[in-house]
C-alpha positions in Angstrom: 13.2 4.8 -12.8 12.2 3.4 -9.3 13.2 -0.1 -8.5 10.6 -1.6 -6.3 11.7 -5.1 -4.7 9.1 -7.6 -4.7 9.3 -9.7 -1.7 8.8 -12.8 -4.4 10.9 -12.1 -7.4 13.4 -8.9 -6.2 13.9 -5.8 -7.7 11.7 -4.9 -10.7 11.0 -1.1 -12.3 8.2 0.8 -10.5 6.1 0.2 -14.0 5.4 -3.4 -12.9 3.5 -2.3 -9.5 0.4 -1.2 -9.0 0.1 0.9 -5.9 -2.5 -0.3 -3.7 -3.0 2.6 -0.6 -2.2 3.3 3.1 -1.2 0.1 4.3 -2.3 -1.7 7.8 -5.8 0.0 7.3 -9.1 -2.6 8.7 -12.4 -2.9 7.6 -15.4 -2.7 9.6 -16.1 -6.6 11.3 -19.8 -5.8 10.4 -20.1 -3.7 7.4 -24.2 -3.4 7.4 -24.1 -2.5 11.3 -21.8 0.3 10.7 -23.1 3.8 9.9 -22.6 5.8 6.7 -19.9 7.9 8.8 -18.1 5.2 9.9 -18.3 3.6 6.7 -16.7 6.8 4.8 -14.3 7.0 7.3 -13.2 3.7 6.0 -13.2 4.2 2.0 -12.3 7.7 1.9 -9.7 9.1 5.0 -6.3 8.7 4.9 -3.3 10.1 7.0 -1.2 11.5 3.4 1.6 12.0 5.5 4.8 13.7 4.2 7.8 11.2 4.9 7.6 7.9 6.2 4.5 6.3 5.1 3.6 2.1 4.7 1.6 1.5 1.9 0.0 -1.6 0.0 1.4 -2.6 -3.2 0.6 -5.3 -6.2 3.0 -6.6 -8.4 0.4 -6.4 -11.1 2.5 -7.1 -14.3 5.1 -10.0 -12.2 3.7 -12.3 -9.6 0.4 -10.3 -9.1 1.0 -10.5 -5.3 0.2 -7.6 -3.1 2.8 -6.6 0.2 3.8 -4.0 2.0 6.2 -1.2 1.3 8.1 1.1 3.5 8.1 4.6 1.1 9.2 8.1 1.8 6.6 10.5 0.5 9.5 13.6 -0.1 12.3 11.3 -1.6 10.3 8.5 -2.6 12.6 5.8 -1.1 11.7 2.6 -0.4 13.5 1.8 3.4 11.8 -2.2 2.7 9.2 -4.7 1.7 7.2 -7.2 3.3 5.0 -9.9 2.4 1.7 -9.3 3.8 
């Protein structure tokens, strides 16, 4: 089992997290002034990259926090955690 640390409480088993997407990714300053391309571009494209990736993570069944995760796709490593 994966141990995930939670910047808040430590280490706890991956069954505790929820995992929340790419990391680091903004959302349009003016949602109704963007157009449905840019918009898509927002809810739907990600990089998927095989190796080092940050991602978004929520301690759903601990603290409920979300932070951000330093994961390796291939091994599934975490190199760290952050609060957000």
């Amino acid at each position: 089992m994966l141990l995930i640390p939670c910047p808040w409480c430590g280490p706890r088993p991956e069954n505790e997290f929820h995992y929340g997407g790419e990391a680091g990714i903004a959302r349009p300053v003016d949602p109704s002034g963007v157009d449905d391309a840019v918009w898509a571009e927002f809810l739907y494209m990600r990089s998927n990259p095989k190796g080092v990736h940050r991602e978004r993570w929520r301690h759903q069944f601990g603290c409920g926090r979300f932070f951000n995760a330093i994961r390796d796709t291939v091994t599934d490593r975490i190199a760290g955690t952050s609060k957000p």
